[in-house]
N, C-alpha and C positions, 0 to 999 in steps of 0.2 A: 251725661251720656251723649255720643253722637247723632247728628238729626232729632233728635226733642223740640219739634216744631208745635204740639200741638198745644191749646191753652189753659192754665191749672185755671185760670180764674169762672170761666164760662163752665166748666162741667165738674164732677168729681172723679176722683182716682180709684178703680177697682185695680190691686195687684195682684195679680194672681202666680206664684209659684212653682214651677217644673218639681217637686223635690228629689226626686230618685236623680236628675240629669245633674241637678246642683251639686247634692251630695257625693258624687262621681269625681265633678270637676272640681269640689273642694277636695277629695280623695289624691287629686294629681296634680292640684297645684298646690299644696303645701307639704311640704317632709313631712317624716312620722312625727308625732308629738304626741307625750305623754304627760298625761295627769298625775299629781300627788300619789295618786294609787296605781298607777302603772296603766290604765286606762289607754288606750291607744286615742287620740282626742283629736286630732287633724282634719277631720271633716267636720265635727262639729264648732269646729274653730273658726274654721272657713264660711261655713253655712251661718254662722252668727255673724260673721263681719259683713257679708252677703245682708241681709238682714238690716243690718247697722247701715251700711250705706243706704239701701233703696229708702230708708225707711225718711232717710238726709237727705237723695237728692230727691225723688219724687210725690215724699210726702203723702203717700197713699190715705183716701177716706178708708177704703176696706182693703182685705189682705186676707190673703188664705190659702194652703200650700197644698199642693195634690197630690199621691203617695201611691206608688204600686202594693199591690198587697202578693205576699209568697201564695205559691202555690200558678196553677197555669189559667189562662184565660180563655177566653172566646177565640182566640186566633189560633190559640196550639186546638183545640180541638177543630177549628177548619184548617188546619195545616199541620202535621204533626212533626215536622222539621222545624218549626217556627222558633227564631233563636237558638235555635238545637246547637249551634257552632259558637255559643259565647262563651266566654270561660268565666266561672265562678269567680270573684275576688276573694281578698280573703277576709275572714270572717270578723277580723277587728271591724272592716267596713260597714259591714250590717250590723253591727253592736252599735254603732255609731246615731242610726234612725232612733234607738230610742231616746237617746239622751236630746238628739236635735228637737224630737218633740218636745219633750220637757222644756228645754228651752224656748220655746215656741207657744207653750202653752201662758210664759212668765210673762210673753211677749202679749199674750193672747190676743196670737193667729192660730185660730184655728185646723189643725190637719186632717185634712179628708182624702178618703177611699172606699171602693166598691170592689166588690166578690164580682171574682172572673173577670174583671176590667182593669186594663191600667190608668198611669197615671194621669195619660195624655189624655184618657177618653174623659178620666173627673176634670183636667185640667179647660176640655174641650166644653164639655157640659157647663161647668160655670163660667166661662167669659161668654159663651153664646146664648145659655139660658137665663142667667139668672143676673148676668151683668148688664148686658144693653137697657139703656134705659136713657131718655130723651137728655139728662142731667149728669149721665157716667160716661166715663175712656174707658172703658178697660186695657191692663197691659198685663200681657203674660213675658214674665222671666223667665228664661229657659238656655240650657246650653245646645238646646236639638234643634236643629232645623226644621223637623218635622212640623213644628209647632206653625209654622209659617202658614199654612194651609187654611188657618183658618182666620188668619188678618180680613178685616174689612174695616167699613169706615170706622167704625164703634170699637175695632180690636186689633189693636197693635202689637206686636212681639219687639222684646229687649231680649238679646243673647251675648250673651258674653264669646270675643271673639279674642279674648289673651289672658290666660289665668284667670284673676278674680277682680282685678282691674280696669278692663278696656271694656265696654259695652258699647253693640251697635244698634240702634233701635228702626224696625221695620213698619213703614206702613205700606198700603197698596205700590204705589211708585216705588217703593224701596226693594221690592218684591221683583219687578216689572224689572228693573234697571239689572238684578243680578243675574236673574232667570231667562227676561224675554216672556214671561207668561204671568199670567195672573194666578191671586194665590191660591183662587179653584183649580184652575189647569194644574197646581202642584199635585193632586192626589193621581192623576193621570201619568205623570211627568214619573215617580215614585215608582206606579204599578209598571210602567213601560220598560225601566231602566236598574227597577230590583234594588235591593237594600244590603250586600252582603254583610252586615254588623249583625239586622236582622234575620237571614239566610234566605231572604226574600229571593226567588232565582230572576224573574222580570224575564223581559224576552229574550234569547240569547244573541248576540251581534250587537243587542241597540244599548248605547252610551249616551254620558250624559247631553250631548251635542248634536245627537240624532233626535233624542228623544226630545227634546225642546224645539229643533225644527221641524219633528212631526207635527208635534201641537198647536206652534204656530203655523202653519198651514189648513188643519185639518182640524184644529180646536179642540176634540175630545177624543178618547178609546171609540167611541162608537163611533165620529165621522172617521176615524182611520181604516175600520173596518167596513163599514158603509163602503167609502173607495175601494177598497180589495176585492168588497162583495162584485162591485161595478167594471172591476178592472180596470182603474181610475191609477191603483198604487203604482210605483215605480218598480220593475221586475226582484230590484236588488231589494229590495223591504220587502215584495208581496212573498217571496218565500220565507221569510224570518216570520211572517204572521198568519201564515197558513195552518189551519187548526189549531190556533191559540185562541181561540175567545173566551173558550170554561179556562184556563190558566190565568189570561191575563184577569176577568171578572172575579175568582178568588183571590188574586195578587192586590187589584183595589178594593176589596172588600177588607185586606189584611192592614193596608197602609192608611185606610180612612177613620181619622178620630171621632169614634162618635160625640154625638152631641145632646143626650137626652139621657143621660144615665141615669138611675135611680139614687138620689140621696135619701132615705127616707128620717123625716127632723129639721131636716135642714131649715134653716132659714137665712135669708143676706145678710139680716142683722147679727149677726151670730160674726161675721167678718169686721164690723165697723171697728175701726184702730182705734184704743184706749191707749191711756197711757202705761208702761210697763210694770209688772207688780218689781219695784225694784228691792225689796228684801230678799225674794225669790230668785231674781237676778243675783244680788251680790251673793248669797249662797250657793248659787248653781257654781257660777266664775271662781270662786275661791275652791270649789271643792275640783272642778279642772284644771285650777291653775291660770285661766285666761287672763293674766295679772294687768294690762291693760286696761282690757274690757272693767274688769273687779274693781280699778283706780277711777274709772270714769265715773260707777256709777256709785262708787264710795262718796267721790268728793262734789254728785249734785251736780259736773258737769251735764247731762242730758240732758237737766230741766233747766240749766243758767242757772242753779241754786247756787250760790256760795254762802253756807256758813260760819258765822265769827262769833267766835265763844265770848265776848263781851257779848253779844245780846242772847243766849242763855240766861234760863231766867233761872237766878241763886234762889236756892229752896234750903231751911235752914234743916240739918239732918236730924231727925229727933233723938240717935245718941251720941251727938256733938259732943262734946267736951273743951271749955277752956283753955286747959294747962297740960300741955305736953306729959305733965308730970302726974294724970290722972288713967295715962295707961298704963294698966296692970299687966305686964303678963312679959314672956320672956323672946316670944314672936311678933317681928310689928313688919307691916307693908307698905312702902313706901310707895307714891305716887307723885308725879309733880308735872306742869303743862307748863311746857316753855314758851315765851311769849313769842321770841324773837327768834325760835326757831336755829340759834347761831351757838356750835357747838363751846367753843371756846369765847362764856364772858357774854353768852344771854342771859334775859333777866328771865324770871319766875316768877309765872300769870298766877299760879296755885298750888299748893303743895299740902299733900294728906298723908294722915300714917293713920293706920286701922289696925287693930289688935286680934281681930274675931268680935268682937263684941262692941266695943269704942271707935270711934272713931276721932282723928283730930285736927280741923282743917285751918287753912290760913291761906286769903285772897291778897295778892300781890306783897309778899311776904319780904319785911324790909332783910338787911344784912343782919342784924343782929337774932329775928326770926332763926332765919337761913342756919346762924350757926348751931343756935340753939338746937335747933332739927338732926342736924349733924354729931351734937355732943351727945344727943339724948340715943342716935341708933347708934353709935359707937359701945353704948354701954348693956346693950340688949344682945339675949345670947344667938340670936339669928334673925339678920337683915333681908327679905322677901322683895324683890322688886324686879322690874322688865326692862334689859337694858340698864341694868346697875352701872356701866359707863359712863353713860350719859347722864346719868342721875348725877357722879360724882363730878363732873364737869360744874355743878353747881355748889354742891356741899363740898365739896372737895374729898380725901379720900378716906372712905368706910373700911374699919380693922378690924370690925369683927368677923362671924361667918357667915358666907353671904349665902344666897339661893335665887338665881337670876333666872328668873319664868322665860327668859326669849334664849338662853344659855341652853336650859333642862329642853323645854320645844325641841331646838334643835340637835341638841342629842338623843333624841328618840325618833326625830325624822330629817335627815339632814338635805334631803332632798327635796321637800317642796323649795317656793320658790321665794315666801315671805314669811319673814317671824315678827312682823308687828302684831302689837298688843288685841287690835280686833278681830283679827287670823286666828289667833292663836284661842281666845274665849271662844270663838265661833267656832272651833275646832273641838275641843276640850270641854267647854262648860255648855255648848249649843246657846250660846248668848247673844245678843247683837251689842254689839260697842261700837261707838264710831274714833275718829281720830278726835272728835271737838266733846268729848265725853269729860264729863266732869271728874277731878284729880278724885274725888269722894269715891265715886263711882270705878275708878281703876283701880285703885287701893283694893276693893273690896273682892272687885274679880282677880287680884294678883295675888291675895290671900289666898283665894278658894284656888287657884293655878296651883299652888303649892302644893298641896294636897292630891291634887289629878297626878301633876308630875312626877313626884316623889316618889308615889306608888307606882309609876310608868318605869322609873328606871330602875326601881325595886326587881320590876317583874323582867323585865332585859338584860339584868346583873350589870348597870349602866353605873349604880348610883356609889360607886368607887373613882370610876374618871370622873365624875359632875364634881364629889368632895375633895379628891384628891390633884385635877389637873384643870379641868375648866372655871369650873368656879374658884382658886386662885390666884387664874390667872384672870380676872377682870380686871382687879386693881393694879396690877402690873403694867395689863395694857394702857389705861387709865394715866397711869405715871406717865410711861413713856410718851403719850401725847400730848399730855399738860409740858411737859420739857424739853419735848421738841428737838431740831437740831439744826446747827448754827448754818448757815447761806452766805456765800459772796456775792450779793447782791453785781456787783461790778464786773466779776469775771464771768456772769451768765451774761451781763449787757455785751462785752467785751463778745461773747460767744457766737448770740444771735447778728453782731455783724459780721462776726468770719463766717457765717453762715449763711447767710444774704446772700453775701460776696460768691460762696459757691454756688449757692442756688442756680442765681443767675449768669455765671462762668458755664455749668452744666444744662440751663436752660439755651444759651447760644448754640451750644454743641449737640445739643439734640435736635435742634431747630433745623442748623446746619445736613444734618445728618438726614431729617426728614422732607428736607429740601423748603420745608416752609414752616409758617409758625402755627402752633395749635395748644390747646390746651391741656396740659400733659395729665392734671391732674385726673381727667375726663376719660374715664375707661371707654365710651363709646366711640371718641375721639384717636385715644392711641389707637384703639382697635384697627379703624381705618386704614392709620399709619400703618399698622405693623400689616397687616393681614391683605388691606387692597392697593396697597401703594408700594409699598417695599417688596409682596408677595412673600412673606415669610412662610413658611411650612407649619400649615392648619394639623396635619396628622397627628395625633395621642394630646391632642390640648382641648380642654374641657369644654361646653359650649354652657353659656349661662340665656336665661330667659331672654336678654338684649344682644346676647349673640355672641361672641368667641371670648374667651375670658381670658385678661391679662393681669390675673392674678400673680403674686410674686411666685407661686409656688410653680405656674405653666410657664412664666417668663423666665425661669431657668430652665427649664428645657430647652427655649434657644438660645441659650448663649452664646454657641460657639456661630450662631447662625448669622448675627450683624453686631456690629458694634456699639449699633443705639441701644441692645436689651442691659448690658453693664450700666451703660449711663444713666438708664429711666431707673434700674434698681438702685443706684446712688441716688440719683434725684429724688428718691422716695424716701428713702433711709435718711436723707438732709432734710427736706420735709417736715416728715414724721416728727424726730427730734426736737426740730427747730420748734413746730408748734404746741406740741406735748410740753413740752420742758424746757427747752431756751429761752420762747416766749413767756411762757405759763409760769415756771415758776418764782418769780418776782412778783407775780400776784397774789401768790399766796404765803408772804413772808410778812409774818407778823409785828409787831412793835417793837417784841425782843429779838427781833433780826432772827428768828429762829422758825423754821417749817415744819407745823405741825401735823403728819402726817393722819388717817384715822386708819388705827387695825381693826379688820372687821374677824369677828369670830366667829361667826352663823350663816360663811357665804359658800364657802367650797364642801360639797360633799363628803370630800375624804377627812377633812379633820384640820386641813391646814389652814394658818390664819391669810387675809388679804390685805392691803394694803391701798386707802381712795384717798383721793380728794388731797396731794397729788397720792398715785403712784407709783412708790418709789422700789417697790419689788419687780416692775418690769424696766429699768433703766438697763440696757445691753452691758454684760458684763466682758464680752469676751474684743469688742471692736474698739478701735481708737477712740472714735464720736462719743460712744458710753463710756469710757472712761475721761473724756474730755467733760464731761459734765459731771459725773461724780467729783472731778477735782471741785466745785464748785458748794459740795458739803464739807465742811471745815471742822477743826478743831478750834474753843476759843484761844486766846492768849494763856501761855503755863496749861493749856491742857493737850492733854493729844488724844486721838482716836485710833482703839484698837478693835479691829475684828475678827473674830474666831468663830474659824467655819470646820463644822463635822466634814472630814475627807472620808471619799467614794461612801459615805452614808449608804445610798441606794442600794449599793452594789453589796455592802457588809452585809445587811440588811436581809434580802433577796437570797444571799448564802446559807442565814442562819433557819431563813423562814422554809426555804427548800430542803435543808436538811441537804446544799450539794456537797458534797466530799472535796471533791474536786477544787471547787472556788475558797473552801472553810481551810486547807491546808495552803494555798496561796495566800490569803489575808494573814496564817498564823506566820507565815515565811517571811511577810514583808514583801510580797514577788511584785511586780509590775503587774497587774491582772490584766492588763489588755494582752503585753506579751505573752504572756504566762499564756493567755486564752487561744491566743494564735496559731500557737507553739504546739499545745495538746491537739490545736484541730487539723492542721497540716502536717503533723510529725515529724515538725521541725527542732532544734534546739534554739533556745528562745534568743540566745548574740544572733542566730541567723534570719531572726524576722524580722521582714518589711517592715516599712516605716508603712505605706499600704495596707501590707497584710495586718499590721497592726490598729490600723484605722479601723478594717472593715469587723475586727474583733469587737473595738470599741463599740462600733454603731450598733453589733449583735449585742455586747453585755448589758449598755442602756436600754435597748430598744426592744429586745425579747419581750418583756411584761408590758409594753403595749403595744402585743400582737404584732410589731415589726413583720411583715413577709419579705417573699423574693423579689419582688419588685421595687417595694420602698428599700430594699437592703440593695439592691441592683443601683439604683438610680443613688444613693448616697456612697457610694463609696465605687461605681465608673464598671464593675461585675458585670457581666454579660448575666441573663436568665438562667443559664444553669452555672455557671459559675455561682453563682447566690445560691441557690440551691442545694449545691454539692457544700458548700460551709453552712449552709444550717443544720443541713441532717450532719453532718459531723458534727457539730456544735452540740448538738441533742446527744450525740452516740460518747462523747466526753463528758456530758452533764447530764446523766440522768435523771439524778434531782431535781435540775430544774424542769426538768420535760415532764416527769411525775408530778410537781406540785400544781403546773399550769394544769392540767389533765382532771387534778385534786378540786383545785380551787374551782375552777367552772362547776364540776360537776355537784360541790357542796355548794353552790350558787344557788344550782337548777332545785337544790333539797329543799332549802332553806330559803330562797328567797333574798336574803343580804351576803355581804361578805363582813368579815368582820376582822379586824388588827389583833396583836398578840393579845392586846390591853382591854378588848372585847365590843370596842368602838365599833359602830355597825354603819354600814352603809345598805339602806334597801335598794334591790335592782329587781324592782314590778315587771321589767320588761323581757327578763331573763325565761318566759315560759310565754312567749308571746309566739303569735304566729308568724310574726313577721320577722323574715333573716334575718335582715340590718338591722334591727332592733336587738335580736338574741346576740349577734355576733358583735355589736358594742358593749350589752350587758357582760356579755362575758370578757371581754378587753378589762372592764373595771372589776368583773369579780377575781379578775390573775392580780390587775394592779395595785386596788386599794389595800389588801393588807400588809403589802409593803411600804407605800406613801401614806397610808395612812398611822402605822408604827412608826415611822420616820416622823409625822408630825407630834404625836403621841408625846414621843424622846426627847425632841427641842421645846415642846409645851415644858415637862417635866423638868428639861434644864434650867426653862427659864424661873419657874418657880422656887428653885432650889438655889439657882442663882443671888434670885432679889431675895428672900431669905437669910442668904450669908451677908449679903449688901448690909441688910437690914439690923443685923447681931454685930455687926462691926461697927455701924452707926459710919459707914464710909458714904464719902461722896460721889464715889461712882453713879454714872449713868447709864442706863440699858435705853438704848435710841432707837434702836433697829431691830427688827425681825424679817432677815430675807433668805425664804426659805430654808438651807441648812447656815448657816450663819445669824451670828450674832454680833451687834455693832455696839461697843460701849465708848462712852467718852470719863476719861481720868487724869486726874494730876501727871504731870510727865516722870516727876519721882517716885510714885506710885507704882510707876508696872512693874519693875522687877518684882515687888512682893506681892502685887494683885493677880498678873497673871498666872501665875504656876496654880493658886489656889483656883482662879476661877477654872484653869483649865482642869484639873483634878475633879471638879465639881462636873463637867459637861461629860468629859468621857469618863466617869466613875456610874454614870442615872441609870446605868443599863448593864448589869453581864452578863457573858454568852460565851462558846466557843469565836467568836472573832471578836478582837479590842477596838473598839473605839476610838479613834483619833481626833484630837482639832488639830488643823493648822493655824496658827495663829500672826497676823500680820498689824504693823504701828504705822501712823503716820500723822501730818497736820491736814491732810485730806482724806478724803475717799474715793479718790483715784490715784493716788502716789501711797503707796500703801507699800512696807518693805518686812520681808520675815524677820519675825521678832527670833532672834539667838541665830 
């Protein structure tokens, strides 16, 4: 923090807390943010990382936070206006104080408060009483000024002067420099010039810059009045303070923090900083979500701990067992700690299978181990384990039926924020597990998972998608990353110099443009450029905490305004790419020349899978660049790659889900549905729609189910405000349906709490009954949306299962490589396709019937960017 002049070694640290100013300003400087359980959490968020810093940089001996208590104080009853003009927040806020204690108590920093007093008077009371002492500093943190009043040599104030980041610390001089007066004269300075936050009236005429040169001259309310009495004042004040003295002495009776409050128990020792109950901590943070916070105090950072499971001390289990072949029963649990933490071809630190009763472990388990483990759960009628994935990355891949405890987790709550194995026991069994927990010890709690879950999605009518579409597809996913897909090492090299080459082609021209050089990548930097040099038009562009934002989304808005905003949106877009991917992926190309991507199942919300470490689901499908790089996925030699992707999915989807008439007879036509849409909403015949008018259709058929208004539909498609307007409620008054189902779906939100897919898949939306708009009005964005994206994902899980099935019965060598979004990418013998694809595509759009048909389109090539319709 700034000015931190004075010395930790000579004294101790008393820190003493604002907490109602804090909890305010964590209130306003972070977005809503919500807990696993819908919790509104953003001040407690804030008020812990508050917490988390001072606790780093000032190191406090003692700590203790001060708390207003509801109900009215000493000030409302000598003032009965007092605050009378603030306005309530809302009530997520004050739900918030208790949780912050709790927090606070894990910490144990004690919170305190006094009936009829605020928090300023407990906050005043102990740095003046109970702090000074020949050996302590005390420092109050606070975001109020107020607090200022009571600095002297022994008591300094820290206030945060920018969100939750910047802090300025005050002592006497510091006081002196901003004010001109010392930080006694502050209680005068206050009562003089009124407090309108507080509805303080102070005298009327006198501002902050009268009031500080009254005091400096005249030093206190009674020498100013004393001169008046005398005729001493200047004409122009002596009437502003003429029969004010009962006013102004209530006014600093109202802004003076006492300093003698009653604590009764208290003691200082009760504040001495301990160290953190950290069990209580990772429970707190897991059950908020504060996944950060939760990683830090998991992994022992706080204390410099690092634990390494070699010095775990092996304890032999006492119903161990020898021989694999000594468990009985037809359930086993698989456990296993990887050493080397490397998904493809680490080795295996430990590896346990437990039956309920048996257990059977093996420390650094050679290959022959390894397979044996593998033949023995192959042969069992139900495989139990977390992350069965990754398990199979070792054993290679499990055929029987599986039950994956991080799978079942996530279909009963797809919205927290982690489904690791000590989350999930901590959750479920109320267990502590840690990551360096012996494979014995997993096993035992992935057993007993079984049993919690099973009955979870019993009771959710869940446990049809877990048998039938998630837990199939593990080993699917499993395949497809073990097999990877083939890289042109050369023509990504080839790439990233024609990309260089542009970079810096478009870094001269921007340079040029901004008449000198800067660093483009540097938001604070372009700003400059754009905003004080060029003068570009500030009006409808967003302003962020560091000041005007040249986001891509506000740098089209000026487009048309200079010719630099094209070139920095290129330059970024070249960028981007280059380092995402031109550069990057060459490093991640494996021995067999082949990139193996990881599909995650338990990351998105709605049901859909992701694609990390690279990728390869966000590669730009529609621009040159992303197709210049897809050419860079290949086919090998005698093979070629075909992809078959479900056409307007969403939209079919979205017809059958609304029950619209309207869009259900279009799809059965074959019609154009964007024309076709245009056509109904203008009353046109569909040969006579705009290529425009048809645009702005499109951007309505997509864009309705997430919440699309007149603005975002104005600004994509060049509308004036009622022009957007006037085609939506058309759009509505052609599509009933769909205006019914959005209406439906919110409101069976608001009943239930989730939304759920055809297939029963659930999404929870906690926030959906919250007080807070932008919270409700996002929940309900997802409660219109998901059960269409999330049936959409449902359909391509189900294909893909039915898919590698048929693969599977034909004993073919096809390969399933890709999963992006509605498309599927296989690689096959080039003789092959005429007989493979008719079959697979019969299998993708056969998974599902409705009043509207399913399509794929289906396209071949020796790339994945040169790709041409197959027939």
């Amino acid at each position: 923090p700034e000015n931190v002049q004075y010395s930790r070694m000579k004294k101790k640290t008393f820190l003493v807390l604002d907490g109602n100013a804090l909890l305010h300003r964590a209130w306003h400087a972070i977005p809503p943010l919500t807990a696993p359980d819908g919790r509104v959490v953003n001040a407690a968020y804030g008020f812990t990382n508050i917490v988390e810093k001072m606790r780093a940089d000032f190191k406090p001996d003692y700590m203790a936070v001060a708390w207003d208590l509801p109900g009215e104080t000493f000030r409302h009853k000598e003032y009965k206006e007092y605050k009378a003009t603030r306005e309530k927040k809302e009530q997520e806020l004050y739900d918030q104080i208790e949780i912050i204690q709790e927090i606070l108590d894990a910490y144990a920093i004690p919170s305190l408060s006094a009936k009829g007093m605020e928090a300023d008077d407990v906050l005043g009371t102990l740095a003046k009483k109970y702090g000074p002492k020949k050996d302590v500093k005390v420092l109050i943190l606070t975001g109020d000024l107020d607090a200022l009043q009571l600095v002297d040599k022994d008591v300094e104030v820290v206030v945060f002067i920018k969100g939750l980041s910047e802090t300025k610390l005050y002592d006497t001089q510091a006081v002196k420099e901003r004010y001109g007066l010392t930080p006694d004269q502050l209680i005068d300075f206050k009562a003089l010039m009124g407090d309108p936050s507080d509805n303080i009236p102070g005298i009327a005429g006198i501002g902050k810059k009268t009031a500080a040169d009254l005091l400096q001259q005249y030093s206190t309310l009674e020498g100013i009045f004393e001169a008046l009495g005398k005729g001493q004042l200047p004409e122009k004040f002596a009437k502003k303070f003429q029969g004010q003295e009962k006013l102004v002495a209530q006014m600093k009776k109202l802004v003076t923090i006492v300093e003698d409050v009653p604590l009764p128990g208290f003691k200082m020792s009760q504040t001495q900083v301990e160290a953190p109950n950290k069990d209580a901590l990772i429970t707190l943070f897991e059950q908020l979500g504060f996944k950060r916070l939760l990683a830090k105090y998991q992994s022992g950072d706080e204390a410099g701990e690092v634990r390494k499971i070699s010095k775990i001390k092996k304890t032999k289990e006492a119903n161990q067992v020898k021989k694999i072949s000594d468990l009985e029963t037809k359930q086993v649990a698989v456990a296993l700690v990887d050493g080397q933490k490397d998904l493809f071809g680490g080795s295996v630190q430990e590896i346990a299978l437990f039956d309920g009763k048996k257990i059977f472990f093996v420390d650094r388990p050679n290959e022959k181990v390894i397979n044996n483990v593998a033949q023995f759960l192959n042969s069992v009628d139900l495989i139990v384990g977390h992350d069965l994935k990754a398990v199979m990355h070792h054993l290679g891949v499990l055929e029987g039926k599986l039950f994956d405890t991080m799978v079942a987790a996530y279909l009963l709550n797809p919205g927290i924020r982690s489904f690791d194995l000590p989350t999930i026991v901590r959750e479920y069994l109320q267990k502590h597990l840690t990551e360096q927990s012996r494979s014995t010890e997993q096993a035992k709690n992935i057993f007993e998972l079984h049993r919690v879950l099973s009955s979870g999605l019993e009771e959710t009518k869940m446990t049809q998608i877990a048998d039938e579409i998630d837990m199939p597809l593990v080993p699917i996913l499993y395949k497809m990353e073990h097999d990877g897909i083939e890289v042109d090492e050369k023509k990504l090299n080839k790439l990233s110099i024609e990309f260089g080459e542009e970079l810096e082609k478009l870094t001269k021209q921007i340079y040029k443009l901004a008449g000198h050089e800067f660093n483009i990548n540097s938001p604070s930097q372009l700003a400059e450029i754009l905003f004080n040099e060029l003068n570009l038009p500030t009006k409808g562009i967003k302003k962020t905490k560091k000041g005007i934002s040249t986001a891509a989304a506000e740098l089209e808005k000026l487009w048309e305004e200079h010719k630099i905003i094209p070139l920095v949106s290129e330059y970024r877009e070249f960028a981007k790419l280059k380092s995402t991917y031109v550069d990057a992926l060459p490093e991640l190309i494996a021995k067999d020349e082949r990139i193996h991507t990881s599909f995650n199942q338990t990351v998105t919300a709605t049901g859909r899978l992701s694609s990390s470490d690279p990728n390869l689901q966000n590669i730009p499908t529609r621009t040159e660049l992303g197709k210049e790089i897809r050419k860079s996925f290949v086919a090998p030699r005698g093979r070629i790659l075909v992809a078959m992707d479900y056409s307007q999915f969403e939209l079919r989807l979205a017809a059958v889900i609304a029950k619209d008439e309207s869009s259900i007879k279009a799809f059965q036509e074959g019609a154009d549905i964007h024309r076709r849409t245009a056509a109904e909403v203008l009353g046109k015949k569909e040969e006579d729609v705009s290529k425009a008018e048809r645009s702005a259709a499109k951007a309505i058929n997509f864009g309705i189910l997430y919440g699309m208004g007149v603005r975002n539909l104005a600004r994509s498609t060049g509308f004036s405000q009622t022009e957007a307007k006037d085609f939506i409620d058309r759009y509505f008054a052609v599509h009933p349906g769909i205006s019914a189902y959005i209406e439906t779906a919110k409101a069976l939100a608001h009943e239930r709490g989730y939304a759920e897919t055809l297939f029963g898949r659930r999404r929870y939306l906690p926030e959906i009954n919250s007080g807070i708009q932008q919270l409700v009005a996002g929940a309900e964005r997802m409660a219109v949306n998901m059960p269409v994206q999330g049936t959409q994902a449902d359909l391509v899980k189900m294909a893909m299962v039915d898919v590698a099935d048929w693969i599977n019965l034909n004993n073919s060598d096809i390969k399933m490589l890709l999963q992006v979004h509605d498309e599927l990418v296989f690689e096959m013998k080039e003789e092959d396709v005429n007989d493979a694809v008719p079959e697979l595509r019969q299998i993708m759009e056969g998974i599902w019937k409705s009043e509207v048909p399913l399509l794929v389109d289906v396209e071949v090539g020796k790339n994945w960017g040169e790709l041409k319709e197959w027939r």
